[in-house]
C-alpha positions in Angstrom: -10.3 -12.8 -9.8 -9.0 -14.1 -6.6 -10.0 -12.4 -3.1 -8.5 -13.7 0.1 -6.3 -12.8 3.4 -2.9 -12.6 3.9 -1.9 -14.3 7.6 0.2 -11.4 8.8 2.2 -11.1 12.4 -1.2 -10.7 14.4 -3.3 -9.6 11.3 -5.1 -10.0 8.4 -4.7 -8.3 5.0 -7.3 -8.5 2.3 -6.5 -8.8 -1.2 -7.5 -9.3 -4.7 -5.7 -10.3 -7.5 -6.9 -10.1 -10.9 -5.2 -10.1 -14.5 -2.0 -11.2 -12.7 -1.9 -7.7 -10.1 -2.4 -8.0 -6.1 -3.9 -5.1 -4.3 -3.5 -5.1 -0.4 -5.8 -3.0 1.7 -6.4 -2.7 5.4 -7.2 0.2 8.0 -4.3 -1.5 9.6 -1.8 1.2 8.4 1.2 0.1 10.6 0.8 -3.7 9.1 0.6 -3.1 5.7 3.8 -1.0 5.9 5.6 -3.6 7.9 4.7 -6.6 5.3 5.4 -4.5 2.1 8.5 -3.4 3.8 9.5 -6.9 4.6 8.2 -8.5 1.4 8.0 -5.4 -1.7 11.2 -6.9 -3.8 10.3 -10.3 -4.4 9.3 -11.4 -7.1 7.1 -14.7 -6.9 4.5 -15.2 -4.3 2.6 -18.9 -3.5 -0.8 -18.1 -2.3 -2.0 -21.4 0.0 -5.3 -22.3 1.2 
């Protein structure tokens, strides 16, 4: 299992990853619909740091 932050516009959105699925959860409401709506169809993701 993996936990971190996603670096975000002028936020911060938690994860987890485990068995090769990310879940994203914030209050932020407004930032987690921009970055799924700007990053939902792709298909690989590099996680740094």
């Amino acid at each position: 299992m993996l936990k971190g932050f996603i670096s975000f516009r002028e936020g911060k959105i938690p994860f987890v990853v485990k068995n090769y699925h990310m879940e994203l959860f914030t209050d932020d409401n407004d930032l987690l619909k921009n970055f799924v709506k700007e990053y939902n169809l792709e298909d690989n993701y590099i996680l740094e740091g």
